[in-house]
N, C-alpha and C positions, 0 to 999 in steps of 0.2 A: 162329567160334572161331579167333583168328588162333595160337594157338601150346598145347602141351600143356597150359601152367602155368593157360590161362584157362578149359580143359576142366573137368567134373563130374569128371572120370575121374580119380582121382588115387590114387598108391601111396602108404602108408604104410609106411615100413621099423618094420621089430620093435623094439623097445627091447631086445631079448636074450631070453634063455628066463626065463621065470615060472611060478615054481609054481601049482598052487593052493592058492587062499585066500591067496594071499599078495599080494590088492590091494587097498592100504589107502587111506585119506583123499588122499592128495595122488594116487595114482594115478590112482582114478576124478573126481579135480576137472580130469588131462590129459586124461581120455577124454570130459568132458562139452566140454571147450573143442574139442577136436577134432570133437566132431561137431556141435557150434555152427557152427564154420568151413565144415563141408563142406553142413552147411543151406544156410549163406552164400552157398556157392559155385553147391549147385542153383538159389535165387534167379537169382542174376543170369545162369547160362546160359537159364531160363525167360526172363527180359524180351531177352536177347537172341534167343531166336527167334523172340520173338513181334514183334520188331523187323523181324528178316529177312523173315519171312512176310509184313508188312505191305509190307517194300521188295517182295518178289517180286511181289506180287498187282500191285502199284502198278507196276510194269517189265511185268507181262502186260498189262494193260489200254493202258498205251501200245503195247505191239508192237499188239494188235488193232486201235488206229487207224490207226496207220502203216499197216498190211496195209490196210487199210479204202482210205485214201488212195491207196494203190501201186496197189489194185485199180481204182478208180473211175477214175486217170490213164490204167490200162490200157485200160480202157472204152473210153475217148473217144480214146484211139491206135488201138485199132481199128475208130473209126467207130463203135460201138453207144454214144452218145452221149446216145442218147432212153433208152435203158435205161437208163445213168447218173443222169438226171436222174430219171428214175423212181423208184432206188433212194433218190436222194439227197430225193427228197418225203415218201417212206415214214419215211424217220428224221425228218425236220420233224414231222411229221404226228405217229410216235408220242412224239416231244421234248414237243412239246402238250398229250399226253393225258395222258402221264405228270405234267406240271405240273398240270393242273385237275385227277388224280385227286389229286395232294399238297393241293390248293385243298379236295377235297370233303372230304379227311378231316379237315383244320383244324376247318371248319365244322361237320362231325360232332360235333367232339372238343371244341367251344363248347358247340353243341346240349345234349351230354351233361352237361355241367356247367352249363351252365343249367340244365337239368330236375333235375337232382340236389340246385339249391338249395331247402335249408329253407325260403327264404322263400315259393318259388314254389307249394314243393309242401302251402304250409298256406293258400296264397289256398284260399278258398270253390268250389263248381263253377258251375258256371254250363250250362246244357244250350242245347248251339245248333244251329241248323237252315242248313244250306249251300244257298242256294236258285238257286247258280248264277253272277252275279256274279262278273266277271273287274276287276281292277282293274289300271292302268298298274306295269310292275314297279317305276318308279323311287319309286311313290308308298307301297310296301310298308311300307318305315320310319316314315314319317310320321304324324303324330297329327293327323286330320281333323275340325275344328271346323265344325259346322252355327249359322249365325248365327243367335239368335234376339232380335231387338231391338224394345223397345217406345218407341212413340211417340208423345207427350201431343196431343191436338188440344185448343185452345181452343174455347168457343162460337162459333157465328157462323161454322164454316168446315167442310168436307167434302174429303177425299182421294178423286181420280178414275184408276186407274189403265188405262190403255190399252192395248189387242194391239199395237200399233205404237209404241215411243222415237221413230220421227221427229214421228210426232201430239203426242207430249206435248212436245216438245222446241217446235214451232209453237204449238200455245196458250201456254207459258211465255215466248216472244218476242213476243208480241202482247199477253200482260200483262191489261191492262185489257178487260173482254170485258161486253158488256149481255146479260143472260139475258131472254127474255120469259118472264111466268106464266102461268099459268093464271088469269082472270078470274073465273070460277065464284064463289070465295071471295073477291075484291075488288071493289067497287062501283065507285072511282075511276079512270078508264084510265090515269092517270100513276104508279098505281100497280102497273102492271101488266109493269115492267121493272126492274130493280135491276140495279145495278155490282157486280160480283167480280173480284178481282185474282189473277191465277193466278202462282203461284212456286212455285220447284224444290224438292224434297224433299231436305236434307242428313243424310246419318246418319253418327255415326261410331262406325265397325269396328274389330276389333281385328284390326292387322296380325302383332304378337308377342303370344306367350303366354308364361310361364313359372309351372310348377307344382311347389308345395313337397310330395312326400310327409311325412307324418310318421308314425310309430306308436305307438297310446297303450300306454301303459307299465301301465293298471287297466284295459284294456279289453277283451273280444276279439267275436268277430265267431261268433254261433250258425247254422249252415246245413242243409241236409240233412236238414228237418224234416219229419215228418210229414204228410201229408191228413188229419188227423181230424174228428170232429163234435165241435170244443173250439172254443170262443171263443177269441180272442187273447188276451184276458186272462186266459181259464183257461190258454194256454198258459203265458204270462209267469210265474203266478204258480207256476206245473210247473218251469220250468227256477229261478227265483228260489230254490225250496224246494230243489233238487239241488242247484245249484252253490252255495248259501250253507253246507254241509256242510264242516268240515276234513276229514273222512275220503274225500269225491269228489274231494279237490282242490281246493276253493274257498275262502270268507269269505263275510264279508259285502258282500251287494250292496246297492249306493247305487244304479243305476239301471237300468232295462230299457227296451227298446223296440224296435219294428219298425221296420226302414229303410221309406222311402217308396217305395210300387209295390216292394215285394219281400217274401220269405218269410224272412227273414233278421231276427237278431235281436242288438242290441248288450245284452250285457251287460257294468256296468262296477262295480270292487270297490273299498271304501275302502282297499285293502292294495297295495300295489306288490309285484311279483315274483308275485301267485298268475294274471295274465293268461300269464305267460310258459311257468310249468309247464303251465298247460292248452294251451296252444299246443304244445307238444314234444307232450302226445299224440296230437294230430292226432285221432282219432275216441276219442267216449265213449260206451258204454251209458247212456243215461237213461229211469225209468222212463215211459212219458206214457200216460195210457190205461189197457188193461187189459195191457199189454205194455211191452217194452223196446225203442227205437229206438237207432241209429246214426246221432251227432249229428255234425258237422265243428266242429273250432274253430280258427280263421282268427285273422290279425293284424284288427285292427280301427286303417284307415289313414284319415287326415285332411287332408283335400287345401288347400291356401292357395295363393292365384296370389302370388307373388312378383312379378312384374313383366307389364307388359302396355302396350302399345305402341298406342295409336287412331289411325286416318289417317280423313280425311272420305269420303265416298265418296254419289254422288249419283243416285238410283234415275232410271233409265233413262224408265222408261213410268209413272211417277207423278208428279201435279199436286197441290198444296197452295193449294184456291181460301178467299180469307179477306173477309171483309167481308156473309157473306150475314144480311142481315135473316130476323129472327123473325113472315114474311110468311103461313106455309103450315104444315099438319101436316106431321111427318116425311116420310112417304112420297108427298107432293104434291111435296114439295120438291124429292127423290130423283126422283121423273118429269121435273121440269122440268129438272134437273140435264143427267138423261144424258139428255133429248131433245134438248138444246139442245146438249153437246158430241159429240154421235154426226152430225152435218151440217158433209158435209165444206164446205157454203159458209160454216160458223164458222170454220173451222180442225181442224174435229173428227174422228173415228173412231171405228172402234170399241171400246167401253166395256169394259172386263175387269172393274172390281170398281168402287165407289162406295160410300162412307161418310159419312155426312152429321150433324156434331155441331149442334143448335139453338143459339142465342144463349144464356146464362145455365146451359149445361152444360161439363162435360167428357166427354173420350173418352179412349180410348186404344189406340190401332193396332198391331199387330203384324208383324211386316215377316222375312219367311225368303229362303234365298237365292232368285233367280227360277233355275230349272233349265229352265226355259223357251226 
């Protein structure tokens, strides 16, 4: 407050002596304007000390470093230098912590808002078992795809895969290779050798993924079901008869059904908007049985890849031999196969797996990552 006039504190001189009751209209419209102004006035001496108060704290905290500094320069003038440095780690040190505690609580303060979204907290349960499994932390974010890719074999040809990529890598450079057979089942000795041509297994991987969530808008998602002695159909036709009720919340239902390898059940309503209201209650009593269960109703989400990116990619320890004659039973074949690439005077080694299509069939191969 630089001078009286801008103080709360202010005198009012008397207007003269006044009776009572003799304060009419105009008087009391001076006495409201006046205590308007001195409102006015407590205002702004409040923002200025809360002004001043903000300069003081802000002028204390700088004297504390300046002392801070003045003391640490002392330090080291009189030679306790290692305790300077000491001191001066200790504030590095809790500079630090106090940063990744502000880090934890961010991450908290996601945490909790994640967990608080609707959408999360109306996904289905899912019961899972920790069985130990440490995983690289950088991989934590990541969405881990297991390849599973199938592979047509023609007639007339067999996949050989090998303990050893340098073995398959040398029969596939040597190419053209004579199998001898087993004679037993041939009379002719010229018939008792055939040519096969060995080449490299090519597959193509997908390098990029990208996946479309979407969520049906008639649909939701039944969990939390029951163990009973009911047919699946007797259940379907339990929950159909509930949820197609207006007074449970429902319509009518256009379709039911069990997800695959799960206890879960889609139902879906010819009505737009009655998936969403059962959604918001999140658990329903339904009768099933001779009781009443606690059902979950979930979004019911529909997954589409948007985009997807293949690069070639060429199996290490598997051989694609093509050209084999329809000479032998299957498993005659399959002996001469892997007697014949298991000698290392072929170029051969040891055999991991062997598949063998006849002439005038198909196959088809399955190929997962080798973890090998």
């Amino acid at each position: 407050m630089d001078s009286e006039e801008e103080s709360f504190i202010r005198l009012f001189p008397p207007e003269g002596p006044q009776d009572e009751g003799s304060e009419g209209p105009e008087q009391l419209r001076r006495e409201v304007e006046r205590l308007k102004e001195f409102y006015s006035a407590l205002e702004q001496d409040h923002a200025k000390l809360q002004i001043a108060e903000k300069a003081a704290e802000q002028k204390t905290q700088e004297l504390k470093k300046e002392l801070n500094k003045i003391f640490e320069q002392q330090l080291c003038l009189n030679g306790d230098e290692e305790r300077a440095c000491q001191i001066f780690a200790i504030k590095e040190e809790n500079s630090r912590l106090r940063q990744e505690k502000q880090v934890l609580k961010n991450k908290l303060e996601e945490l909790r808002v994640l967990w608080n979204d609707p959408m999360l907290s109306a996904l289905p349960e899912k019961k899972m078992v920790f069985k130990g499994l440490t995983v690289n932390k950088d991989d934590m974010n990541k969405l881990m795809l297991t390849p599973l890719i199938r592979y047509p074999l023609p007639g007339g040809s067999a996949l050989i895969t090998f303990e050893e990529a340098k073995v398959a890598q040398r029969i596939i450079e040597l190419r053209e290779h004579t199998v001898e057979l087993s004679c037993g089942e041939l009379e002719e000795l010229d018939q008792c050798r055939m040519q096969v041509k060995a080449v490299p297994v090519e597959l193509l991987v997908p390098s990029a993924l990208e996946i479309r969530l979407t969520q049906s808008s008639r649909s939701i998602l039944v969990s939390n079901l029951p163990s009973l002695d009911i047919s699946k159909d007797g259940l379907l036709d339990k929950l159909e008869l509930f949820f197609s009720k207006t007074k449970n919340g429902g319509s009518e239902v256009e379709s039911r059904e069990f997800l695959e390898d799960s206890d879960q059940v889609v139902l879906t309503f010819t009505q737009d908007g009655v998936a969403e209201q059962l959604i918001e209650k999140g658990f329903i009593q339904v009768p099933i049985g001779k009781g009443t269960h606690k059902v979950k109703i979930s979004p019911c989400m529909s997954a589409d890849i948007s985009n997807m990116q293949l690069q070639p990619s060429r199996c290490p320890r598997t051989v694609l031999l093509l050209g084999i004659p329809d000479v032998l039973s299957v498993e005659s074949m399959r002996d001469a196969l892997e007697i014949h690439f298991q000698k290392a005077s072929r170029g051969g080694g040891e055999v991991d797996a062997l598949a063998y299509v006849p002439a005038g069939r198909t196959g088809m191969a399955v190929f997962v990552e080798d973890t090998g």
